[in-house]
C-alpha positions as CSV (number, residue, x, y, z in Angstrom):
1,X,56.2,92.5,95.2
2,X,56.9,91.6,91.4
3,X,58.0,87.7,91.0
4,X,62.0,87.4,90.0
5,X,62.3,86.2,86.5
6,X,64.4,83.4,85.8
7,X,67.6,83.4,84.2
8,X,68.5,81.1,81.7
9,X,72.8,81.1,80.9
10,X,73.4,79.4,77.6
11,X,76.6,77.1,77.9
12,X,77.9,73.8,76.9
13,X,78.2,72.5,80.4
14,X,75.3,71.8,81.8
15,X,74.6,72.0,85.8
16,X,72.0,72.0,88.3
17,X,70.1,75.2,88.4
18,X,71.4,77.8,91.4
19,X,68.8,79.4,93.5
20,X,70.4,82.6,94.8
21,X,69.4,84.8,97.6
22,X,66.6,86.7,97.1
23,X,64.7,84.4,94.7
24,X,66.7,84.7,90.8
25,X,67.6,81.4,89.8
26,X,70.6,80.6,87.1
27,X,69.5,77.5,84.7
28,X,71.9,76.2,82.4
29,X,70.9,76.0,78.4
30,X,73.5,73.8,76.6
31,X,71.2,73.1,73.3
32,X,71.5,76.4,71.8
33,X,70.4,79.9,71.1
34,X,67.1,79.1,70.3
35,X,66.3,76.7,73.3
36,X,67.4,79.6,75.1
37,X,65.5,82.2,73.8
38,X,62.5,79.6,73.5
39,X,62.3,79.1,77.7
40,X,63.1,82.8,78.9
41,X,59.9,83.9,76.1
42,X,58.1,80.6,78.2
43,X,58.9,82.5,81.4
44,X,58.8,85.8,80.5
45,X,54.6,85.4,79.2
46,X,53.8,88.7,77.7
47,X,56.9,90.4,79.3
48,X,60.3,91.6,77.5
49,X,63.5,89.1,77.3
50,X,66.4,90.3,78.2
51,X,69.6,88.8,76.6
52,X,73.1,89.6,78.4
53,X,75.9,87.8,77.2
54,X,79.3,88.7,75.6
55,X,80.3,89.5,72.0
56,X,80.0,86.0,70.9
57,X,76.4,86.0,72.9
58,X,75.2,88.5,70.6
59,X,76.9,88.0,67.7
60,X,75.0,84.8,67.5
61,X,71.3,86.4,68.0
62,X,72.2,89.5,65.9
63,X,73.0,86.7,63.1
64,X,69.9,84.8,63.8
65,X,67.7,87.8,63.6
66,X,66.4,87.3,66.8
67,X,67.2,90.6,68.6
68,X,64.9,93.6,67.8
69,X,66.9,96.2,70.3
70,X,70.4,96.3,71.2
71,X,71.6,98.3,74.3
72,X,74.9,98.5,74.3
73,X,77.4,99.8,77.6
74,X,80.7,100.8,76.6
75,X,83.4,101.1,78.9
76,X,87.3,102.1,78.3
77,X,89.1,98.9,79.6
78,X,90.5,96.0,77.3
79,X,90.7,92.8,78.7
80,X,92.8,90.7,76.4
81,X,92.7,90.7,72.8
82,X,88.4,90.4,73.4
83,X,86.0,89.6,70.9
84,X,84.8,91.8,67.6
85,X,81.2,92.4,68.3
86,X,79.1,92.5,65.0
87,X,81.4,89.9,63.8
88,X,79.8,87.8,60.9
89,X,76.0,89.1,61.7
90,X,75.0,90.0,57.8
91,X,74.0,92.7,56.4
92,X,72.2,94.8,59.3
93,X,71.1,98.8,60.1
94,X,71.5,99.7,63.4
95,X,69.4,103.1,64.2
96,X,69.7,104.9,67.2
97,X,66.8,105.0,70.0
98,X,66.7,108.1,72.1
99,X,69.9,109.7,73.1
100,X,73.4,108.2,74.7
101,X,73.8,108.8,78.4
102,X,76.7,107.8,81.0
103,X,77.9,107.0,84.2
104,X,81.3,108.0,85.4
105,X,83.5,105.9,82.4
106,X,80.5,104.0,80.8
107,X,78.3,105.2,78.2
108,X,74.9,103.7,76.9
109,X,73.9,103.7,73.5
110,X,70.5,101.6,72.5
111,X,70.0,101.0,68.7
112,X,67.2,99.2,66.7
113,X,68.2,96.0,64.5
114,X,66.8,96.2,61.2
115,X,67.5,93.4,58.8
């Protein structure tokens, strides 16, 4: 059985970290991107990190340069007015990796980030 890797939810409120059922536990990050990135890489050892977050979430590592491989799931609802992804992220290339696929109303598009 493979251990559960952490999760680490970057916020500005901080709180104790959640141990859910079956062994993933939630820990809050409220000193930025970076310190984020910094202890899922410390858990992860010579495994892929995984970032999930919102358009703001990403916008932020996409302007950092600090995401190699975006996978993007696109799904036909608006919720509000929402958030402009690749909002104020510079001057990037995003090249397709393999083919789109989807399920029922979502499709999934991965791309490569090149500064």
């Amino acid at each position: 059985m493979s251990k559960v890797a952490p999760v680490f939810v970057l916020t500005h409120h901080a709180r104790e970290p959640l141990e859910m059922k079956g062994g993933t536990t939630f820990n809050t990050v409220t000193d930025g991107i970076e310190a984020a990135l910094a202890k899922a890489r410390e858990a992860a050892g010579d495994r892929d990190v995984a970032i999930a977050g919102g358009a703001a979430t990403v916008n932020q590592y996409v302007a950092a340069g600090l995401i190699d491989e975006l996978r993007l799931h696109i799904a036909p609802a608006i919720l509000g007015r929402g958030e402009r992804l690749f909002e104020s992220v510079g001057d990037i290339e995003l090249r397709p990796v393999g083919d789109p696929w989807g399920t029922g109303l979502v499709t999934h598009v991965t791309y490569q980030v090149v500064r």
